[in-house]
N, C-alpha and C positions, 0 to 999 in steps of 0.2 A: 420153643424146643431148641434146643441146640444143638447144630448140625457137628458131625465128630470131622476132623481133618485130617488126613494125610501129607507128612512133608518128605521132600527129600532136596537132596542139594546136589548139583551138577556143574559141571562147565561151562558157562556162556553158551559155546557154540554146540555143546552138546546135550544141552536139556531136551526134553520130550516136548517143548513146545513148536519148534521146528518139523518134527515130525506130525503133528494135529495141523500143523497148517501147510503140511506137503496133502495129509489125508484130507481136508476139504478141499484142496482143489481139484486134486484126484476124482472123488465123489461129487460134487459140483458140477462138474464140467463148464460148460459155456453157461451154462445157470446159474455161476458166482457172477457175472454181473447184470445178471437181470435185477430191477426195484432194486438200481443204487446199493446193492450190497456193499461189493467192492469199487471203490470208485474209477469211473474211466475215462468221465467227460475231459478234464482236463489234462491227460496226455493222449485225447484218441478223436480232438474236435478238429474240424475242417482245417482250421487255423495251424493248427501245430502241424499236423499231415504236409501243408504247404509251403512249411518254414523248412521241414527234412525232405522235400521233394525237392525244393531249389538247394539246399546244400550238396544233395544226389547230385542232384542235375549238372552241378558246379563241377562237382567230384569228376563225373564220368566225360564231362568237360578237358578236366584237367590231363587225365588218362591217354584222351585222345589227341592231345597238344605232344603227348608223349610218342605216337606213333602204336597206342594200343588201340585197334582197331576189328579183333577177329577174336580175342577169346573173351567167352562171357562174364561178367562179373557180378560176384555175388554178392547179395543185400542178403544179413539173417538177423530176422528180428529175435532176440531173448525174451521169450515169457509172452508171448503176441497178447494175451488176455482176449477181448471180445472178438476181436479180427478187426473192428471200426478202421484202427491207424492206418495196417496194411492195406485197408481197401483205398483207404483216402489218400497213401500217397501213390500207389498204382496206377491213381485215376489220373491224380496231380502231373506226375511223374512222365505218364502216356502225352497228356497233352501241352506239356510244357517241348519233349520231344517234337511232337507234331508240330508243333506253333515254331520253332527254330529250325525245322528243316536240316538241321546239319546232320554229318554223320560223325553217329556215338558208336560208342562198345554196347553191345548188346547186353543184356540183365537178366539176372532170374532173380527173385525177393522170397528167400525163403523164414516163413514162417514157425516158429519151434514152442514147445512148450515140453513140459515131463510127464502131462496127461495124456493118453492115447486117445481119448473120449474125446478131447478138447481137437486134436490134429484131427482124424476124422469128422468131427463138426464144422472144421474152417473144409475140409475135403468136399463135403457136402455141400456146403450153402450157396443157394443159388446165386447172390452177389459175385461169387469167385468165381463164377464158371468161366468168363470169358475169360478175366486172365489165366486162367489153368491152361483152356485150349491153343492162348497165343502162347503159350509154353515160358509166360511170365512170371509163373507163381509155384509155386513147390512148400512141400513142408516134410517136418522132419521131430520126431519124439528128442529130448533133450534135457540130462540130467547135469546142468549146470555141475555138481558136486562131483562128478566122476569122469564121464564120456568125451572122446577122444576125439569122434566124428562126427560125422551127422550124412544119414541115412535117408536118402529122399524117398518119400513118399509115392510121389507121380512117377516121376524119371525113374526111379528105382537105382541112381545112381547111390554110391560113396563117395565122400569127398572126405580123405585120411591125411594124415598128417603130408608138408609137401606136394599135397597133388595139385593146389589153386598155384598158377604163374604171375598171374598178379592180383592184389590188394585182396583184402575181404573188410567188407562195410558191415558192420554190426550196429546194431541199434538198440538200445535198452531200457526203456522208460519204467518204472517202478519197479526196477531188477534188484539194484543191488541191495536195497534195504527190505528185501524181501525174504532173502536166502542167508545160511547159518555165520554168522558174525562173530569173533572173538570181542571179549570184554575188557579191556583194561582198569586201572585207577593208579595216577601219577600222583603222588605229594611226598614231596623234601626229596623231589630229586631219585625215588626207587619208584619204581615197579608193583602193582598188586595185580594179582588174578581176580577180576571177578564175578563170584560164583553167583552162581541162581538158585535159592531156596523156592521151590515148588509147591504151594500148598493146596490141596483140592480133599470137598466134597468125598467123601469112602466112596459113593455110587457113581461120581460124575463121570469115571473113566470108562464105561457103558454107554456112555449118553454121545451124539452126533460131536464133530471136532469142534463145529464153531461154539456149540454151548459148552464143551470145556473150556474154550479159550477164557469163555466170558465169567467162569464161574471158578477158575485159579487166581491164587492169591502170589504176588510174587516179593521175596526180597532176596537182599544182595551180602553175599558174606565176604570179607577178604581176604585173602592168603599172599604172602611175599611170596612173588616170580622174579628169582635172579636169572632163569635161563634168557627171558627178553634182555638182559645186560649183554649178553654172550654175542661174541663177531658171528658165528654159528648161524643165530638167527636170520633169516634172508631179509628181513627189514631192519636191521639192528641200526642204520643210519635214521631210520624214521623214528623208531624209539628211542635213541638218541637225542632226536631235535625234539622228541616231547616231552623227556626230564630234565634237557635243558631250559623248555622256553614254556611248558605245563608247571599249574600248580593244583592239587583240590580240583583234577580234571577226570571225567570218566569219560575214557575214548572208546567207540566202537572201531573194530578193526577189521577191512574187507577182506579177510586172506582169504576165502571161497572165492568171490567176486576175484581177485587178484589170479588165483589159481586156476579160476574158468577164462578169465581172459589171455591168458599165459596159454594155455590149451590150446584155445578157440586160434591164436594167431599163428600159433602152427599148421595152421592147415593151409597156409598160405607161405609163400615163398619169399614176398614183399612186402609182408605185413599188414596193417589195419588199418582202416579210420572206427573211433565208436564217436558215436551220437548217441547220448545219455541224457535221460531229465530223473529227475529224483527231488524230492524234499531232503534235505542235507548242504553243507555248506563245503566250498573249497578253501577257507578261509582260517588261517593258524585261530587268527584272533576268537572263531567261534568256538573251539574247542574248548577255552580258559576257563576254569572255572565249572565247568559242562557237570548237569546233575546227571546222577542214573538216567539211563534212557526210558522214557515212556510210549508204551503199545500203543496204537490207536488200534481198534479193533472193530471192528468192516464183515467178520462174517471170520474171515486172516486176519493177518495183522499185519501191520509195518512198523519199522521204526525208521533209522533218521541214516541217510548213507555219507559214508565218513570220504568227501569228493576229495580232503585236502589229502589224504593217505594215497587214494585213486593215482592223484594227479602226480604227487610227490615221488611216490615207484617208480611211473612210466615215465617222469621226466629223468629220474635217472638210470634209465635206460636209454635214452636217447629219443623219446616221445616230445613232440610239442603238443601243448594244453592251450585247451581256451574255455574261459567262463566269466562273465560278465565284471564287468567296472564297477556298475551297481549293484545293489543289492537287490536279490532276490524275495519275494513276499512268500509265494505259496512253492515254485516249483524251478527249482534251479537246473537249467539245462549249459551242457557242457559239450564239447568236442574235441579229440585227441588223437592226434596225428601219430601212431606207431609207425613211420614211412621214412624212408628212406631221403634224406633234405626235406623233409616235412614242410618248409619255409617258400618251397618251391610250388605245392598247389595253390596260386595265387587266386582263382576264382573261387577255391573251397574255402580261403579263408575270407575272401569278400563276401563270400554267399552268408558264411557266419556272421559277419557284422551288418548285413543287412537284412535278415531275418533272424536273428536272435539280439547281439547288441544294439543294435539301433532301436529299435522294437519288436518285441518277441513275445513268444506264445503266454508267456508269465504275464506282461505286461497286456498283452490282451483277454487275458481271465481275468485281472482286476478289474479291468474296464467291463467289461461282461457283469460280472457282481455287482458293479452299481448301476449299470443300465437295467439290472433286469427289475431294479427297486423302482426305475426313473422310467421304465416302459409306458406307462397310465398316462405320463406327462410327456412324452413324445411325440410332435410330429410324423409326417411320412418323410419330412424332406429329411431328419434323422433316423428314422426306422429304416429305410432303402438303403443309406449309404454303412449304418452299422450290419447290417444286415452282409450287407456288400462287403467289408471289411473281415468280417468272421468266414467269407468261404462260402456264403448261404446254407447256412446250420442249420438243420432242422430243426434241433433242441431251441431255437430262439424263435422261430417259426412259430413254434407250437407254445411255445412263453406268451410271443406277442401277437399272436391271433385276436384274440379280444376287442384291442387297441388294431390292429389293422383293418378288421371290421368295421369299428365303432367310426374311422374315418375315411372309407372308400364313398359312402355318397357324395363327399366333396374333393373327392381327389380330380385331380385332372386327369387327361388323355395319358400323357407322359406318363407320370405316375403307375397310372396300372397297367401300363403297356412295361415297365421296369419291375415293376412285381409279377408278374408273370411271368417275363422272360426268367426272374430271380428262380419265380417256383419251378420252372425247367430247369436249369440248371440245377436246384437243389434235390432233384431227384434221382439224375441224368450221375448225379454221386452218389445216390443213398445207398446203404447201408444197411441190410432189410435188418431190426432187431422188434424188438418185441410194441413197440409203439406205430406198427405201420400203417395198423387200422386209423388209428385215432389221427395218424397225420394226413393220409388220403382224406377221413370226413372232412377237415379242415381246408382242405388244399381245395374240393368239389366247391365247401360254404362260399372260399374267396373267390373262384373264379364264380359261380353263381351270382355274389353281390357286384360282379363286373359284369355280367352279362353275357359271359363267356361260355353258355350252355354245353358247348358241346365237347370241352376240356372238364366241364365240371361233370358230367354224366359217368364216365371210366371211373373218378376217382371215389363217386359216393355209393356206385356199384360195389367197388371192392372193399367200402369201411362197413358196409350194409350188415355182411356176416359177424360183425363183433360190435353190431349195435347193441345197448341194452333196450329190455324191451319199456323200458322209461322214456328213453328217444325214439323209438323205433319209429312208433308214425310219423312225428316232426322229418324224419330222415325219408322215408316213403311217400311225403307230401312232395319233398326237395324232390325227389326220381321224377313223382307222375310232374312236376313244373318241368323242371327240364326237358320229359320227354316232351310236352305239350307245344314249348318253344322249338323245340326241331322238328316240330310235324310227327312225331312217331305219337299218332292217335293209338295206333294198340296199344304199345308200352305204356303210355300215359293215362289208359283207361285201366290198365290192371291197378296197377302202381294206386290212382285213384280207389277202386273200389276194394284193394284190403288196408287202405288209411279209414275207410266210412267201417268197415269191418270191426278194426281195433276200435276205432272210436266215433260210432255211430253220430256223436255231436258236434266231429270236425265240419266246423260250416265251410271254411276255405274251399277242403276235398268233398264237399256234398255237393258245393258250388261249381267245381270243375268237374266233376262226375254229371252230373247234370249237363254240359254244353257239350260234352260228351261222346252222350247217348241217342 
C-alpha cells in the first residue's frame, strides 16, 4: 500500500523539525535519557566531570590571584540533560577545594534547561540535596532562543543583564548542535539559502515527536541569498572568509548559539569563560567540500556544531579560543575566553592543556571503546588502574563485573583492599539513575567473593526490590550467607527458609536451614 505524503518547504532554521525536538524534551523529561535514548555517557562520565572541575578549579584560582575574594561566582550549565555532569563536577569540584586548602571565591553551579519538568527533576533528586543545602547548586528554566535572565529556582534570585560583577562560567556540552541553525551552501564564490523540504506520513503529525522525527523524509532546495553579501549582515567578515576560501561547501551557521551567547554574557559585567564539547569541527579545512548535514536521531536529533564560526566571531571580538592541535575522533571540546587579557588566566589555560590537550575526555572514550572489547582479556593489575583512571565509573564497573569476579579467588590482599577502597569511592560519587539496583547486586557479589560480609549485606538488601523473580532465590541465598557469617542467626534463617520456599530443591539453603534450626 502506499502511504500518501505531505511536503512543505521551509527555512533551515525554521522548519517544524526544531519544534518536534523542543516537544520531546518537554514531554520526556529526564526520561529522554533513560535506555540510551539520548546519549550522555560521553559528556556526563567521571572523566569528563574532572577535566571541567580542574579547569573550574584553575579559573576560580585565577580570580582569586586577582583579589576577587567575596562575590560568588556563577557556573550555568546549558541544557544540563540527566544532571550526571553537574553532580560529578560538584563532587570533583568540592574536593579538589578541600584537598588545597586555599581560599577561593565562593560558587553557585546553576543548572538550566527549557523543560520545567526536567528543573524540578534535578530540584528533587536526592543526589542534589546536599549541594542545594550548602547553597552550591541552583537552577533555573532557560530558553536558549529568547531569554534574557535567568530566574533561580532555590534562591529565588534574578540575575539580569549587569548584575554579575565578575566573569560568568558557562558550560555547554551537546548545546549548540542542538538548537535552530541557519543553512548555507557556498559554490563560485555566492551565497545559497538552504531550504528544507519536509516530507511526512498524512497521519504522522498526530503521532508522539520522536516517531515523527523518525518517519520524515528530508531534502534541500536552493535559493540565491545576496543579503549574507551585505556589510548589514553581523557576520558578513565570516561569510566573507567562506566564499573566499569555500567551494561545493554546506555550512551550518550558529546564529541562535551566537545570539544566546551574546545574551547570556550580558549578565555579567566582565564577561565569560564557555567550556563546550560538541561533535563538530573548529577547523576551515573541515568545512570544504561539507555535504548537506545528516540527523543522527536518538529519540531528538543532532547535527554537527559549526566550532570554526563559534570561535571565528568571538575571536573577533576580542575572545581567546582553545581547541585541540589534534584531531578530534568522537567529541571535540573547546574553551573561550570572552575576559578581559584573556592571556592573563594563566592556570585556566594550563588546566586546559592538561586536561583536555594533553589528554582529554575524547581521548579517554576511545580508550574506553576498546577496553570495553579487551575487558574478558584483562588483568586486575589493568582493570584497577583503568578503572582508576576513568574516576571509578560505574558504567565500567558494571561492564567489567564478570571479569572482576572471574579473577578475585587469586587476587591478592592489595588488590581487593584497591577495589574496595575503588567501590567506595565510586559511590561516595554516584549519581542515583536508573541502574542502582543492578549496581548495588553487583557491588554486595564483589564484596561477598572478598569476604567482606558486612559491606556486602546493605548493598544486596537494597538490589533485593528489583530482583527478577529468575534471581530471586540465588540473591536470598547471598542475604541468608551473609547474614550467617555475621552471626545474624535470625536474619539468616528467614532469608534461608523463603530460598527452600521458592525453591524447595535448593540443597545449599536446605543445608543451612538445617544447621540452623
Amino acid at each position: 500500500m502506499k502511504i500518501e505524503k505531505e511536503s512543505q518547504r521551509f527555512r533551515f532554521s525554521e522548519a517544524p523539525i526544531w519544534e518536534w525536538q523542543r516537544s520531546y524534551y518537554e514531554q520526556k523529561g529526564l526520561r529522554a535519557w533513560e535506555g540510551s535514548q539520548v546519549p550522555q555517557y560521553i559528556t556526563s562520565n567521571p572523566f569528563i566531570a574532572t577535566a571541567y572541575a580542574e579547569i573550574i578549579f584553575a579559573f576560580l584560582q585565577d580570580l582569586a590571584a586577582r583579589g576577587v575574594q567575596h562575590e560568588t561566582i556563577t557556573i550555568v550549565e546549558l541544557g544540563a540533560g540527566a544532571g550526571r555532569l553537574a553532580h560529578h563536577i560538584l563532587y570533583k569540584l568540592c574536593a579538589l577545594k578541600e584537598l588545597a586548602g586555599i581560599e577561593l571565591p565562593a560558587f553557585r553551579y546553576v543548572m538550566t534547561d527549557l523543560a520545567m519538568e526536567n528543573v524540578m527533576g534535578w530540584r528533587e533528586h536526592p543526589s542534589m540535596q546536599a549541594y542545594i543545602s550548602q547553597g552550591l547548586l541552583d537552577f533555573a528554566c532557560f530558553d536558549a532562543m529568547q531569554d534574557k535572565e535567568l530566574n533561580l529556582v532555590v534562591s529565588g534570585m534574578n540575575i539580569r543583564q549587569g548584575d554579575l560583577q565578575q566573569p560568568l562560567l558557562l558550560i555547554a556540552n551537546y548545546f549548540f548542535d542542538s538548537i535552530p541553525q541557519e543553512l548555507i551552501y557556498i559554490g563560485e564564490g555566492q551565497v545559497f539559502e538552504c531550504d528544507l523540504l519536509v516530507e511526512l506520513p498524512q497521519d504522522v503529525i498526530t503521532q508522539e515527536p520522536a516517531e515523527v522525527l523518525e518517519q520524515m523524509s528530508l531534502h534541500y532546495t536552493y535559493r540565491a541569498a545576496p543579503e549574507y553579501n551585505s556589510n548589514s549582515d553581523p557576520y558578513s567578515e565570516l561569510i566573507a572568509l567562506y566564499r573566499a576560501e569555500l567551494e561545493d561547501s554546506h555550512i551550518l551557521l550558529p546564529n541562535a548559539g551566537l545570539s544566546c551567547l551574546e545574551r547570556l554574557g550580558k549578565l555579567s559585567l566582565s564577561g565569560y569563560m564557555l567550556i563546550t564539547a560538541d561533535k563538530g569541527d573548529h577547523r576551515l579545512d573541515y568545512w570544504k567540500y561539507a555535504e548537506p548535514p545528516e540527523f543522527a536521531l536518538h529519540g531528538s536529533f543532532s547535527l554537527s556544531a559549526n566550532y570554526h564560526a563559534i570561535q571565528y566571531v568571538l575571536e573577533q571580538q576580542g575572545a581567546e579560543a582553545y581547541f585541540t592541535a589534534h584531531h578530534y575522533k568522537d567529541l571535540n571540546i573547546g574553551m573561550i575566553l570572552m575576559l578581559e587579557n584573556p592571556i592573563s588566566y594563566v592556570n585556566t589555560r594550563l588546566a586546559y592543556h592538561r586536561f583536555v590537550e594533553r589528554f582529554g575526555p575524547d581521548d579517554f572514550f576511545s580508550l574506553k571503546e576498546w577496553s570495553d572489547s579487551k575487558v574478558h582479556q584483562m588483568e586486575l593489575k589493568q582493570l584497577l588502574p583503568f578503572w582508576r583512571l576513568g574516576g571509578y565509573d560505574a558504567e565500567f564497573l558494571m561492564h567489567a563485573f564478570p571479569r572482576f569476579k572471574y579473577l578475585l579467588p587469586d587476587a591478592s590482599d592489595e588488590e581487593m583492599s584497591d577495589l574496595q577502597s575503588g567501590i567506595r569511592q565510586m559511590w561516595s560519587a554516584y549519581y542515583n539513575m536508573e541502574h542502582q539496583a543492578q549496581l548495588a547486586l553487583i557491588t554486595g557479589q564483589l564484596f561477598m567473593e572478598m569476604f567482606n560480609y558486612e559491606d556486602a549485606k546493605p548493598f544486596l538488601e537494597e538490589s533485593l526490590t528489583a530482583t527478577s523473580n529468575e534471581h530471586l532465590t540465588t540473591h536470598l541465598y547471598e542475604l541468608a550467607v551473609c547474614c550467617y557469617e555475621l552471626e545474624l542467626e535470625q536474619e539468616a534463617l528467614s532469608y534461608a527458609r523463603r530460598v527452600v520456599e521458592l525453591d524447595p530443591n535448593h540443597q545449599d539453603a536446605a543445608a543451612l536451614l538445617q544447621s540452623l534450626e
